[in-house]
MARMIKOL-512377 format. One record per residue (C-alpha): residue in three letters; x, y, z. Coordinates in pm, whole numbers, plus 50000, padded with zeros to 5 digits. Layout:
# residues N
ALAXYZ...
//
This chain:
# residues 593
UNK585125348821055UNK587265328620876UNK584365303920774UNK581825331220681UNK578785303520671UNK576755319520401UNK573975296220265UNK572805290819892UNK570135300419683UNK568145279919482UNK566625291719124UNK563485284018996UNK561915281618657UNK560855307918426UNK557795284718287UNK555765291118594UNK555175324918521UNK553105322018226UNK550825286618347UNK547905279918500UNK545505254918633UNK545565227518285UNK541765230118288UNK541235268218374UNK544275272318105UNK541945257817829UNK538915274617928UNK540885306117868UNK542715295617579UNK539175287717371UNK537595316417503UNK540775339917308UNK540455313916991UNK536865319416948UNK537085357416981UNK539695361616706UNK538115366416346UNK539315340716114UNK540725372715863UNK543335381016138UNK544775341116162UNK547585347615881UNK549575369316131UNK550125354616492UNK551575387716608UNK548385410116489UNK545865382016610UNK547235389716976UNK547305425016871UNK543045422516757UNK542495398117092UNK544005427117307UNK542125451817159UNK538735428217103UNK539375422417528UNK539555455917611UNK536505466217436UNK534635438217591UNK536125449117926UNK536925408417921UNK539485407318197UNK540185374918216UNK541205370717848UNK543565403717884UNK545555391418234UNK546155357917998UNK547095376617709UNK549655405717884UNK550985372618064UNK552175360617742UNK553205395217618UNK555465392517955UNK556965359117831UNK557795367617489UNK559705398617494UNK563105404417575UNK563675431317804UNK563145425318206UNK561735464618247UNK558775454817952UNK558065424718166UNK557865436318478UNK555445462218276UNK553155435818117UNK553185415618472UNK551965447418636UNK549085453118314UNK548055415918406UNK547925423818770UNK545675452018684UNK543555430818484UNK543595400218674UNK542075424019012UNK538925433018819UNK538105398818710UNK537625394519098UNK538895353419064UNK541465342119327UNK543105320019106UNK543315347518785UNK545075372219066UNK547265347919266UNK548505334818907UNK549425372918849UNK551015377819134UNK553245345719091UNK554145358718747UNK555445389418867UNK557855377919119UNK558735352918892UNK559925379318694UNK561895395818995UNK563595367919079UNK565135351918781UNK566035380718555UNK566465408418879UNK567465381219144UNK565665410719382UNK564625388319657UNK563045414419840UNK560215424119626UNK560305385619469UNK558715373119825UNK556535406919889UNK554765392719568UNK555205355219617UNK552755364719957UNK549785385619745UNK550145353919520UNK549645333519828UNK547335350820045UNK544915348919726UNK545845310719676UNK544665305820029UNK541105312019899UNK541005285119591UNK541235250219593UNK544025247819217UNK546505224419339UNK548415236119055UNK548805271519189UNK549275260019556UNK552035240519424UNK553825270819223UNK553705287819519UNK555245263419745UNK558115255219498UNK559045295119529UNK558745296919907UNK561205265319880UNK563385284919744UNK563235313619946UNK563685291520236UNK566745274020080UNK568425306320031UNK568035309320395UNK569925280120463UNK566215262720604UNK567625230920341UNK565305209820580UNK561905229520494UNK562905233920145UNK563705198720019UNK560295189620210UNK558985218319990UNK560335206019694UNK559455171819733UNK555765178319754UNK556055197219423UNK558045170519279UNK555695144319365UNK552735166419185UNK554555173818925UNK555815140318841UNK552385124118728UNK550465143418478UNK546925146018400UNK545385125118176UNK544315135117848UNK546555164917911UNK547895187217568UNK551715191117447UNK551685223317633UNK550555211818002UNK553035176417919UNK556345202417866UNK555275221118169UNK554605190318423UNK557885176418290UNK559905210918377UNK558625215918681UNK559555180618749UNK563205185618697UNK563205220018816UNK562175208519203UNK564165170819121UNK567455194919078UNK566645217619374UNK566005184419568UNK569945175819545UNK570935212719577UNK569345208119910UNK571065169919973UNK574435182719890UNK573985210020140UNK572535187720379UNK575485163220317UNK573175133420237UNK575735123119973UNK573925090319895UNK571115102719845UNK572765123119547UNK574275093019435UNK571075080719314UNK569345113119243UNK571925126218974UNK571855095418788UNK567815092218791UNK567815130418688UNK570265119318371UNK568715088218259UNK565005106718326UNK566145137018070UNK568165117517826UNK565675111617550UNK563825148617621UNK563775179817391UNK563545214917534UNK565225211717850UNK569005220217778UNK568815248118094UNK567675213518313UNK570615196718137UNK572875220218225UNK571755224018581UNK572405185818661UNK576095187618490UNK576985214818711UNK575455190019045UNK577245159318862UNK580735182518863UNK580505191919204UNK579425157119308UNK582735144519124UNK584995173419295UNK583835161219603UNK585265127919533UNK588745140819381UNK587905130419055UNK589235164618941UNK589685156918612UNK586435143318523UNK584655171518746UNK586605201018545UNK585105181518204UNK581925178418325UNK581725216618528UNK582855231618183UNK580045213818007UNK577005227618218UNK578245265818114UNK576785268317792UNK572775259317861UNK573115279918144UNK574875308918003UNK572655309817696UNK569205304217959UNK570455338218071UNK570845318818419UNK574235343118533UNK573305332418879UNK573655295718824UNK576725301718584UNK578855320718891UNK578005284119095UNK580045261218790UNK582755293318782UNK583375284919145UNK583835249319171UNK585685248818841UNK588055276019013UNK588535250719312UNK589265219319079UNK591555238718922UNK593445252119251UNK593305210919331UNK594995204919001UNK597785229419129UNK596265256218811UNK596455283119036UNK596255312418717UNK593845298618575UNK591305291418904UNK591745330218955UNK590645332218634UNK587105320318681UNK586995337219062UNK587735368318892UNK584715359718611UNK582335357118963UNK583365393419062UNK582115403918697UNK579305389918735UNK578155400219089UNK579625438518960UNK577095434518643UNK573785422118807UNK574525435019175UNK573735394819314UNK575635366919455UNK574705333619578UNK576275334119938UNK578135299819862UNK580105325919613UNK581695342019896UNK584325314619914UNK585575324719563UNK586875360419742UNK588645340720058UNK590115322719747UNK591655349719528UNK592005373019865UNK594355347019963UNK595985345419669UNK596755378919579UNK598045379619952UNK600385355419920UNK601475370819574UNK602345401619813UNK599925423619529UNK598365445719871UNK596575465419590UNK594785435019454UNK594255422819794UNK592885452219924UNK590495451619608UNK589035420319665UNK588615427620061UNK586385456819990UNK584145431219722UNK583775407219931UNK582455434020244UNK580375449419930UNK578625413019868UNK578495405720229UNK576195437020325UNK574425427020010UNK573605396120140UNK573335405620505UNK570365430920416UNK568315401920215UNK568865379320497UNK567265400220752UNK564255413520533UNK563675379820440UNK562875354420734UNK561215383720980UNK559125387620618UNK558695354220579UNK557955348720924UNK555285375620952UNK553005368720672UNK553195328720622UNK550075310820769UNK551545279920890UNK548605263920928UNK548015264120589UNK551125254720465UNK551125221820695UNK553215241120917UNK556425240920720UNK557695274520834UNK557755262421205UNK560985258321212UNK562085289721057UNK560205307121305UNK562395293221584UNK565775297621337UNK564745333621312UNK566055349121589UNK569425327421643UNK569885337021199UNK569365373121248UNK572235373721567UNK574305353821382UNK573985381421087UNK574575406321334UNK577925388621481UNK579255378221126UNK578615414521024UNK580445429921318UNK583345403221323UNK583805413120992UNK583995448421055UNK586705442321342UNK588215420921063UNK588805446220793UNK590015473321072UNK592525445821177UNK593475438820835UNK594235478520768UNK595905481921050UNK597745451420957UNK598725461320619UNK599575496120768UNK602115479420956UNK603645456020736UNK603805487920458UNK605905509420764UNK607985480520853UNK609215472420482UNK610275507320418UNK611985508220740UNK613655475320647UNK614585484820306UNK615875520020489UNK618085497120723UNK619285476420428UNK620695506520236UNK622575520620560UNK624035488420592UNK625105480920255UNK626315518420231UNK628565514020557UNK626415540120674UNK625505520220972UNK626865536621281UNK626605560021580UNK625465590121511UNK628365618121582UNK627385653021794UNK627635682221562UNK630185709321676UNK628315729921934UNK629075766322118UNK629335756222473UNK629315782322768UNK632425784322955UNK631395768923258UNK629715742223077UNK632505728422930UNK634525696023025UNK637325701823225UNK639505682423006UNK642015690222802UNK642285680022426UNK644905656322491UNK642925640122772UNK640095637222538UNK641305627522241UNK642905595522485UNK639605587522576UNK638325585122230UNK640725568922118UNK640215540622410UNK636505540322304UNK637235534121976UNK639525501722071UNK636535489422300UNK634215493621993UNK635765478921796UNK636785443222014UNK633285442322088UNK633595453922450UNK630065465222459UNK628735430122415UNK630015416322714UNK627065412723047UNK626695440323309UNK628655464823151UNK628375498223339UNK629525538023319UNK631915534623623UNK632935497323523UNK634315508623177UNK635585538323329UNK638225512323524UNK638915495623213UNK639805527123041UNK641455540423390UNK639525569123369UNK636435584723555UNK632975581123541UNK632475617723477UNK634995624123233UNK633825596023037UNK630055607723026UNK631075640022952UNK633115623922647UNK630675604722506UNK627895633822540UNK629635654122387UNK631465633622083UNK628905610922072UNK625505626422066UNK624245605422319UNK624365596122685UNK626165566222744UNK622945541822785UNK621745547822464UNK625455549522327UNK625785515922453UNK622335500522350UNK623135514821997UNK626535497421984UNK625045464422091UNK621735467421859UNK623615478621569UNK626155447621608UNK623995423121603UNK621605437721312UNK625105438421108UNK625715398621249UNK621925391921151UNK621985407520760UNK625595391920685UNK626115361820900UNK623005332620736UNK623535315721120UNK622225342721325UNK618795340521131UNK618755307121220UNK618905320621620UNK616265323721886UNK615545359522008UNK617255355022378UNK620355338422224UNK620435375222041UNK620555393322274UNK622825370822460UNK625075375422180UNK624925416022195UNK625455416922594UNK621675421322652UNK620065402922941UNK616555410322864UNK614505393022590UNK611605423122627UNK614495446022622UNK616215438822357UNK612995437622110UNK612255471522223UNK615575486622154UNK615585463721855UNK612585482421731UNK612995514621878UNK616505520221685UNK616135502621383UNK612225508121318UNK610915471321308UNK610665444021527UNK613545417521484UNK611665389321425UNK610155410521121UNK613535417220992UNK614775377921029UNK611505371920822UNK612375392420568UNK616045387820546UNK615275352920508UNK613225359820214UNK615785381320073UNK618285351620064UNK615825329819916UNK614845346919661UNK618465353719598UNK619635317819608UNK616145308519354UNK617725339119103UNK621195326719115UNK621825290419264UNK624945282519113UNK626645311319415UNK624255299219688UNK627565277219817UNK629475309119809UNK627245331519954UNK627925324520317UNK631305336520261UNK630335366020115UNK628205370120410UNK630805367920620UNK633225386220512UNK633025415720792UNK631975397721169UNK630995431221281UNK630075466521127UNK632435495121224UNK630955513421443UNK633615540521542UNK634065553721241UNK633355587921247UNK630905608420987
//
């Protein structure tokens, strides 16, 4: 439980969604061109407006799945997206082409996944876009596809499958047709660094750490002299960062971490943004800036509250500030942060399941040069080890409760103990004046009693009661009296028979000795209740506990904290304290009410 091993997700690029085969793309492209009067050219916006129209007239449904495609890609809001996507689904059915609809498909849970991070419905569309693909021979589709079930697979923690899925696309992607346009050079080149920076998410979670040695620097001096790709930029900062926290360069890492924020952040890319948060949180923790890591945990939290996702690498950032807030002693903040991190847990829990029996299902293997095999045989041992992680951290959380339930009771019964004792309140309780019957009452006369008392009060107060053995008819000797007078003395002025008058006298004692006396902290349990006349370690915890309401090694605990933080507030008096301490060896215990 304590190493929750959650496994990252990998993003992918938002190009994808609106491209195409490079020849099919122009064949489309002329066939819009040519159907646009030259009169409607001085406005871009109405010439798509005409095409649309022109394209539904003509019931020409390939020219209106291309054109909704790019409505999808220019505007702003997800929900008009995911509209046009659906439009160009629509459209892209009745044209009857494999490609037209698998390239519809693909654009849709494109959509899903990088502005709803709904992984769910992302791969219930990724497999209409390749169940159709199945059917064409565009390597250029095949390869969209299998960069997006890389990813799917990566967030599964399959980092094997997906950097073999990732280097196939990388490969394509890296040499470009020739003769190709501006258009299908910016796209080649995206993909390229798109799958080249999923390639090292998957090394660094592999722990092939030289192969990111060389792969970070190729992906820098590859996008130095490039326009247009300030997201890709900021994606291999964040790597480079990590890559330098890893080797302690903290400083360095914290520059570099800080740098990758702002292409992300204004790519819209909140996903990848919570992944720089993180490890600048942890640099910070190693640079002993413990406020300000918290800071940019806390930032994670917002974000995973806003957009209802979290990478499961994120879950470290709420051990962190859980953790923190604990050892703050803020239970409120603590408590907080437990039920977040349960909250992102089932979040992630529920994708993880849906996913790979999904994934499993409907993949053909065959045609995929079996790279799902070994998912399929990862399956089963994933889905227990959801179902183990899920339940341990159930039993978790009830332990923690009934932890914190605990530690709440015994601090109020400590601070309760602390004010009796500082208000010499601290004593036997004394019987209340009762109505006996005659024949219940003591044969003894006041005198007699009052003898007796007065006896008891000398053996409280030289500490009789701590010496071994001690018993009803031997103190009866020492007092030369009887057994039953005695009893009847101490039920009846007392409040209590004479083994719990006794236990109280010892327990009592040595809790005074223990909140006044710095060297009985520093004692083992047994040498306690050596000290108070107890033979038993087992015994004297329980009467410890019973009597004073928390266990005695919870009180030394605390009574040691006490003092420090005493001695931090004012160290100029910690010399004198002991003194101070001191000053009484024992409480008195026969004083009456």
């Amino acid at each position: 439980m304590k190493n929750l091993c959650f496994i990252i997700a990998n993003l992918f690029f938002l190009c994808f969604s609106a491209q195409k085969n490079p020849a099919q793309n122009g064949q489309i492209q002329n066939e819009t061109s040519e159907s646009i009067p030259k009169k409607e050219a001085g406005s871009r916006e109405s010439a798509q407006q005409y095409a649309l129209k022109v394209a539904k007239l003509n019931n020409n449904y390939r020219q209106l799945t291309l054109l909704y495609k790019k409505y999808a890609a220019k505007t702003l809001l997800p929900s008009d997206k995911l509209k046009y996507a659906d439009s160009a689904i629509s459209s892209a059915l009745k044209t009857k082409n494999n490609d037209i609809i698998s390239d519809a498909y693909l654009g849709k849970a494109t959509i899903y996944y990088f502005h709803f991070k709904q992984y769910r419905v992302t791969l219930d569309e990724l497999l209409k876009a390749y169940h159709y693909s199945e059917k064409t021979k565009n390597e250029y589709l095949k390869k969209e596809i299998l960069y997006n079930l890389g990813n799917i697979n990566s967030y599964l923690g399959y980092y094997d499958t997906a950097l073999q899925n990732f280097k196939e696309v990388n490969h394509y992607f890296q040499h470009k047709p020739s003769g190709s346009d501006s258009e299908t050079v910016f796209n080649y080149k995206k993909a390229y660094f798109s799958s080249l920076h999923q390639m090292i998410i998957c090394h660094r979670k592999l722990g092939n750490n030289e192969q990111n040695e060389q792969l970070i620097p190729l992906s820098f001096a590859k996008i130095k002299n490039e326009k247009g790709f300030s997201q890709e930029l900021g994606y291999f900062l964040k790597e480079k960062g990590i890559q330098q926290y890893h080797n302690k360069n903290y400083e360095e890492a914290l520059e570099t971490l800080q740098k990758s924020l702002s292409p992300m952040i204004n790519s819209g890319d909140f996903a990848r943004t919570s992944i720089s948060y993180l490890y600048i949180g942890k640099t910070l923790l190693a640079l002993e800036r413990h406020e300000d890591a918290i800071v940019n945990f806390q930032k994670i939290d917002s974000i995973f509250e806003k957009h209802g996702f979290l990478f499961p690498e994120l879950l470290e950032s709420y051990e962190l500030i859980i953790n923190y807030y604990r050892n703050k002693k803020d239970i409120d903040k603590e408590s907080f942060y437990i039920k977040q991190l349960l909250k992102a847990n089932k979040n992630i829990t529920q994708d993880f399941a849906y996913l790979s029996s999904t994934l499993h299902r409907e993949i053909n293997t065959s045609n995929l040069e079996n790279k799902t095999e070994s998912l399929k045989r990862n399956s089963t041992i994933l889905l227990w080890l959801v179902i183990s992680l899920t339940i341990l951290a159930a039993i978790l959380i009830i332990l923690l409760i009934i932890k914190d339930k605990t530690e709440r009771k015994s601090k109020m019964n400590y601070h309760v103990l602390e004010a009796k004792i500082l208000d010499s309140l601290y004593k036997l309780p004394q019987a209340e004046p009762e109505c006996h019957k005659e024949e219940d009452k003591c044969p003894l006369n006041k005198k007699m009693v009052k003898e007796i008392l007065g006896k008891l009060k000398c053996f409280e107060e030289s500490l009789g009661f701590t010496e071994h053995g001690i018993t009803i008819h031997k103190l009866a000797q020492k007092l030369h009296s009887n057994s039953t007078y005695l009893s009847q003395v101490i039920n009846e002025h007392k409040g209590v028979n004479f083994n719990r008058y006794l236990a109280e006298l010892r327990i009592k004692y040595i809790t005074h000795k223990l909140y006044k006396d710095k060297v009985f902290l520093t004692y083992k349990i047994e040498s306690l209740a050596d000290k108070c006349g107890i033979a038993s370690r087992t015994n004297f915890s329980n009467l410890f506990t019973e009597i004073n309401g928390v266990r005695p090694i919870d009180f030394i605990k605390k009574r040691q904290a006490d003092i420090a933080e005493e001695n931090a507030k004012n160290p100029i008096n910690d010399k004198g304290s002991k003194s101070g301490q001191n000053a009484s060896d024992h409480p008195n215990l026969s004083e009456e009410g």
